[in-house]
C-alpha positions in Angstrom: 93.8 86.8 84.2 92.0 83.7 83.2 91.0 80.6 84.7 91.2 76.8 84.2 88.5 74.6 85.7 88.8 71.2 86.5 85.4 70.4 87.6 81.9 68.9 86.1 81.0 71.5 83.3 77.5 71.0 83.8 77.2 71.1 87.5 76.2 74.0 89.7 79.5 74.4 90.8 81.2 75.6 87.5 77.5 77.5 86.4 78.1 79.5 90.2 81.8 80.2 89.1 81.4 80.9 85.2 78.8 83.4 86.8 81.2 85.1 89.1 83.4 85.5 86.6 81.3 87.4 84.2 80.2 89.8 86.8 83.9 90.6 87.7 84.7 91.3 83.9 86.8 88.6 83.6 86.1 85.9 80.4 84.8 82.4 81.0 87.3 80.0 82.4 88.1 76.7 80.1 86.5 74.0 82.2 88.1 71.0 81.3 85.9 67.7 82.8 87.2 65.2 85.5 86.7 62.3 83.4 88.4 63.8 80.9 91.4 65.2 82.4 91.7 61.3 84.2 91.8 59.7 81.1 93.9 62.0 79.4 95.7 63.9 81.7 97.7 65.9 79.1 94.4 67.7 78.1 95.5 69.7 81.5 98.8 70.7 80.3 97.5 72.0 76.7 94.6 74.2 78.4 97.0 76.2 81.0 99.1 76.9 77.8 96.7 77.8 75.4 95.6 81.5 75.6 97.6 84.7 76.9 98.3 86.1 80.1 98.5 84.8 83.9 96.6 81.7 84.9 94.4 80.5 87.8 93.7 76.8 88.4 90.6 76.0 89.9 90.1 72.4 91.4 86.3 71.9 91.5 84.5 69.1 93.1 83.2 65.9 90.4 80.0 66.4 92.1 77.1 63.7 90.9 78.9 63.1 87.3 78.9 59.1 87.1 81.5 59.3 84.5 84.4 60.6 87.0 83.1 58.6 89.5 83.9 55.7 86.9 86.9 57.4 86.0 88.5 57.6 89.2 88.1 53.9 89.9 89.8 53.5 87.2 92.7 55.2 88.3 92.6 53.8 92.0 92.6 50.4 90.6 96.4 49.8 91.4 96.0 51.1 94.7 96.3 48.7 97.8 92.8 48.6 99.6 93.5 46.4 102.1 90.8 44.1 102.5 88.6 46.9 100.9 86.5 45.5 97.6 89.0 46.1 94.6 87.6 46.5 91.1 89.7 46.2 88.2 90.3 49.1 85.6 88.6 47.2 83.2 85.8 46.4 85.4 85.3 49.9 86.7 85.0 51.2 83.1 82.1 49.2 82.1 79.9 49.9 85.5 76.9 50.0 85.3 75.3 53.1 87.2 72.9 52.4 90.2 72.0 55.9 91.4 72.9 56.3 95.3 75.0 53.5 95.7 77.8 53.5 98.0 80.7 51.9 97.1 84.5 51.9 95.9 84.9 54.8 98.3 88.5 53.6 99.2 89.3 53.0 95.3 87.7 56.5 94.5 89.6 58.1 96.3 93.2 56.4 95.5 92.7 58.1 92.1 91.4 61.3 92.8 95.1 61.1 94.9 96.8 60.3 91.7 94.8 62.7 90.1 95.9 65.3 92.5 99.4 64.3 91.8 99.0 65.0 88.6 98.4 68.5 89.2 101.1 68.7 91.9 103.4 67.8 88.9 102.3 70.3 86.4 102.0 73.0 89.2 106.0 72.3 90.2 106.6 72.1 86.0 105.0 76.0 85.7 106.2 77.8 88.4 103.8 80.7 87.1 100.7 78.4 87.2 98.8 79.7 90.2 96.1 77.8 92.0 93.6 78.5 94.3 93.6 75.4 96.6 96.9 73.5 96.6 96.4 69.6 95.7 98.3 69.0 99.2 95.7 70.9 101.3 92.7 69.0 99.3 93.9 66.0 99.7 94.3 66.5 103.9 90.4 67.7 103.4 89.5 65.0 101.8 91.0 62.7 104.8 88.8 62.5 107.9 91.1 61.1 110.6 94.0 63.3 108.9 92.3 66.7 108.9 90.9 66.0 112.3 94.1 65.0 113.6 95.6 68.5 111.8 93.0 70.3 113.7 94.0 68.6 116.9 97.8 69.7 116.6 96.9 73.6 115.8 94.8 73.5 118.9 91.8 73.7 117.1 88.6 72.7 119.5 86.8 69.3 117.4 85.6 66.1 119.3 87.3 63.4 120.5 88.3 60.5 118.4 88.1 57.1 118.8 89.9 56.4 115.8 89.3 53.9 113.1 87.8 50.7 113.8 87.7 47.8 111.6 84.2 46.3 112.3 80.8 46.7 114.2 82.2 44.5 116.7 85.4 46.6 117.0 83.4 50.0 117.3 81.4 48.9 120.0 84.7 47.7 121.8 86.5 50.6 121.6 82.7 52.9 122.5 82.4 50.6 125.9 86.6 51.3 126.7 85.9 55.2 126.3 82.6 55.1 127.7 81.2 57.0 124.6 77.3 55.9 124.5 76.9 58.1 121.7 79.4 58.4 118.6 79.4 59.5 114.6 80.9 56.9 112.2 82.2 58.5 109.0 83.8 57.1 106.0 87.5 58.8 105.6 86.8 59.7 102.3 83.2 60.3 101.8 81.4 63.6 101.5 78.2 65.1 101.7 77.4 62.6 104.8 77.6 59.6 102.5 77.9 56.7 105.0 77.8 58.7 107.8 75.7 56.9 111.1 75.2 59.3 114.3 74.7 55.7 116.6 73.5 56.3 120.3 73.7 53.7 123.0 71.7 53.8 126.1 74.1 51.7 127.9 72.3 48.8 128.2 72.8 48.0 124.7 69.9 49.3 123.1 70.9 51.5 119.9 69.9 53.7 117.6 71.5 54.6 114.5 70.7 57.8 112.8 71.8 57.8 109.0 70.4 58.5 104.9 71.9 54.7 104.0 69.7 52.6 102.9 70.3 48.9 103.3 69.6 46.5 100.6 69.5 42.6 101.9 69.0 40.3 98.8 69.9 36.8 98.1 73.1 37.3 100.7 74.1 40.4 99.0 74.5 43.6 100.5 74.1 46.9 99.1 74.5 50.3 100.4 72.8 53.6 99.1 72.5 57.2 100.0 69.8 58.9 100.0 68.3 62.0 101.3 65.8 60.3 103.5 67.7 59.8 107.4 66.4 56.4 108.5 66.4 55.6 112.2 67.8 51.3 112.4 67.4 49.8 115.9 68.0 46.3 114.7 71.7 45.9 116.0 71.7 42.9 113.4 71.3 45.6 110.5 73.3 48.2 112.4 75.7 45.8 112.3 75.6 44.8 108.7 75.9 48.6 107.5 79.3 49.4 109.7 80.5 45.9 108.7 80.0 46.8 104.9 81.3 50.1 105.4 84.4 49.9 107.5 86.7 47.9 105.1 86.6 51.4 102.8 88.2 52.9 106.1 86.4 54.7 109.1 86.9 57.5 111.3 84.7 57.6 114.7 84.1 60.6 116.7 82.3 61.5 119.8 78.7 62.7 119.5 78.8 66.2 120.6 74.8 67.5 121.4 73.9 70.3 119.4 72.8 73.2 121.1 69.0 73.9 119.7 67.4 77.1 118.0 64.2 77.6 117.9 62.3 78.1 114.5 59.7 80.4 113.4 57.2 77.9 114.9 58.9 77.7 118.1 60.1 74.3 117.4 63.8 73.1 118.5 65.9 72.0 116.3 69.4 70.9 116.6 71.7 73.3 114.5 75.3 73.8 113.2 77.1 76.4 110.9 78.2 76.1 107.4 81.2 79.0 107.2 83.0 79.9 104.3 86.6 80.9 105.3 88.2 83.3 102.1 91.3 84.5 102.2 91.6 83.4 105.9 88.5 85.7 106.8 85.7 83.9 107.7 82.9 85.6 105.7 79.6 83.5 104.1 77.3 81.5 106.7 74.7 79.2 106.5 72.9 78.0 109.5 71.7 74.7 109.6 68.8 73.1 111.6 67.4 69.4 111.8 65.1 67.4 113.8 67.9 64.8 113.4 71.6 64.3 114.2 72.6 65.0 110.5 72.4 68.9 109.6 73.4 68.9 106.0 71.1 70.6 103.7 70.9 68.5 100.7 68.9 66.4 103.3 66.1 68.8 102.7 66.8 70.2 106.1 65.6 73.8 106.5 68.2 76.8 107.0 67.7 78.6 110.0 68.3 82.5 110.1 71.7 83.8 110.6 70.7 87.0 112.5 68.5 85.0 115.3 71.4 82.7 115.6 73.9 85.6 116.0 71.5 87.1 118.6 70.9 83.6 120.4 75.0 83.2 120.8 75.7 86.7 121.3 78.3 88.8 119.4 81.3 87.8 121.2 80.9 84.6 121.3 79.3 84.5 117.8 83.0 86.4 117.0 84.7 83.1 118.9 82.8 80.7 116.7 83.8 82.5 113.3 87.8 82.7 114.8 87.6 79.1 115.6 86.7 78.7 111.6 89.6 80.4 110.3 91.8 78.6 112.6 90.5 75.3 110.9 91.3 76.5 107.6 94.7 77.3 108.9 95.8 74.2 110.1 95.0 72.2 106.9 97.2 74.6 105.2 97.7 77.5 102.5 94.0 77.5 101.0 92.2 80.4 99.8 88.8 79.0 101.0 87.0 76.3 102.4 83.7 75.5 104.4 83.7 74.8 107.8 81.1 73.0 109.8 81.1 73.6 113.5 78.7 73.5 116.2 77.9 75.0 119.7 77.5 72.2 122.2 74.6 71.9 124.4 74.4 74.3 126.9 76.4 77.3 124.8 79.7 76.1 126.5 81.8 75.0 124.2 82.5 75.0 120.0 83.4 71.6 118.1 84.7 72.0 114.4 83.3 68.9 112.7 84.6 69.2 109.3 86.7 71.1 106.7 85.6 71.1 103.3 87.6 71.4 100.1 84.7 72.3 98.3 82.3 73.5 100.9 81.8 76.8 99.7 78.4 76.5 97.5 75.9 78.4 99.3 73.6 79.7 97.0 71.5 83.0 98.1 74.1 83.7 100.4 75.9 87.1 99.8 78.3 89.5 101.8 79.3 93.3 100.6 77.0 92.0 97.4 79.2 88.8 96.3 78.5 85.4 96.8 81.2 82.9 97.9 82.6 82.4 94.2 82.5 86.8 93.8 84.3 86.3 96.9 87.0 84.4 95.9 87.9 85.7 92.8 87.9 89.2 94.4 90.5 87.3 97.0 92.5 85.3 94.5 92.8 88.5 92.5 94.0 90.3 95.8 96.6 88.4 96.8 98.1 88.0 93.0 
């Protein structure tokens, strides 16, 4: 067996995976770059021929590369936005990088669809081409309101939705018809909380809004970056002014669910979710994840908390519960051989909310069961079920 890797070469990712691979006995998989499988897509079709034997296609995340950032605006600029900012092919291949900044979410991610198209194609084309993740199943990852509304119709527990909304003035309508006071706004197609605002009300119209964008107000222009400082805004005018920026690249709103708090080695709270990898439809690699703020993610230089205290502090049954209700996620999105689940235990231990399922959730360094990390994992898995 040997692997094809669409993916960043030089990322962690495919350095985790190349890794893997070696340590299983198998030979390095040809890892063919985003931007250059977009802008020539045929470069696909000659690696899964080249060489002997069976093949496995891996679909790897473009992670920070700037190039297939450019590249896929270049292929989502045919795409209908809506009244989302369009940039033309030939502008999108001559941008200019600004590190952090948010924007052409909407047109990003029209061509990493026709990207995955592509690779539906070839995958019909070679009926002997195996894949890991099916294009279909990424794609429903990579769509907020769909994946949550997937989750919804397998029964699967995740908050409540108010839907998209299609300014500030709109969310806080449809908050004050629900009577949510406290709700997470989060681009459709965004990832590693890019764009995403935990906003809390107190009723009488005095917010807060908990996010890592920073705003950028300069002669009448607005910019957006992410960062991986989590500002607090009270100013509704700049509250404002983000959402309105942000929802014409599509929004999906959820309730606010309070996270039930761990105490860490100092005795301090903190508000914590789980990061589980699901392989093979067994939930098996976790990452706990503590903040002082509403946003858990660790790339936000929020500390890990430890996985046995947490299993103690929920109890093995319920602990059991919380790892059934991950695999159930990664079921209703579809035939996947992983992905990473975030879910949290509500204030109070009473109830589990899934709040995402990720296509490419499953890089959790210094995390290992049986003695394999996530990637060992899935080989083992994919090799398995051949």
């Amino acid at each position: 067996m040997r692997f094809v890797v669409v993916g960043d070469p030089e990322g962690k990712r495919t350095g985790f995976f190349q890794a893997a691979l070696q340590s299983s006995g198998l030979p390095a998989a040809d890892v063919l770059s985003w931007a250059d499988f977009l802008a020539e897509p045929a470069r696909l079709e000659a690696a899964v021929e080249g060489g002997q034997g069976p093949v496995g296609l891996r679909i790897e995340s473009f992670g920070k590369s700037f190039p297939a950032q450019r590249a896929l605006l270049v292929r989502g600029a045919e795409a209908d936005l809506g009244s989302a900012p369009l940039l033309s092919a030939e502008e999108a291949r001559v941008l200019p990088e600004e590190r952090g900044r948010i924007r052409g979410l909407r047109q990003a991610h029209e061509g990493f669809r026709w990207a995955l198209g592509r690779i539906s194609q070839l995958l019909e084309s070679r009926p002997a081409l195996r894949v890991r993740n099916p294009p279909r199943a990424i794609e429903l990852m990579f769509d907020k309101p769909a994946c949550h509304a997937a989750c919804a119709a397998a029964e699967v527990s995740v908050p409540p939705s108010l839907g998209g909304v299609s300014s500030y003035e709109d969310l806080r309508t449809k908050m004050r018809l629900a009577s949510f006071k406290r709700v997470f706004v989060k681009p459709a197609h965004a990832s590693s909380a890019s764009g995403v605002i935990g906003l809390a009300s107190d009723g009488r119209d005095r917010l807060a809004a908990y996010t890592s964008v920073e705003l950028v107000e300069e002669q009448g222009e607005v910019r957006l970056y992410n960062s991986r400082k989590i500002r607090r805004y009270t100013d509704e005018r700049q509250i404002a002014t983000i959402v309105d920026a942000l929802a014409p690249e599509r929004l999906h709103v959820e309730a606010w669910i309070p996270k039930a708090k761990l105490p860490n080695a100092a005795g301090e709270a903190m508000a914590c979710d789980l990061r589980c990898v699901v392989i093979g439809g067994r939930a098996q690699h976790s990452v706990v994840r503590t903040s002082k703020s509403p946003l858990t993610n660790l790339h936000l230089k929020n500390p890990r908390g430890e996985l046995s205290a947490f299993q103690e502090w929920l109890g093995p049954s319920r602990f059991q519960e919380l790892l059934s209700a991950c695999e159930d996620a990664t079921r209703a999105v579809g035939p996947t051989l992983y992905a990473g689940v975030d879910i949290c235990v509500a204030k109070g231990l009473r109830e589990f909310a899934v709040l995402e399922v990720n296509a490419f959730g499953d890089l959790l360094p210094r995390v290992e069961v049986s003695g394999r990390d996530t990637y060992a994992a899935e080989i083992a898995a994919f090799l398995e079920a051949a």
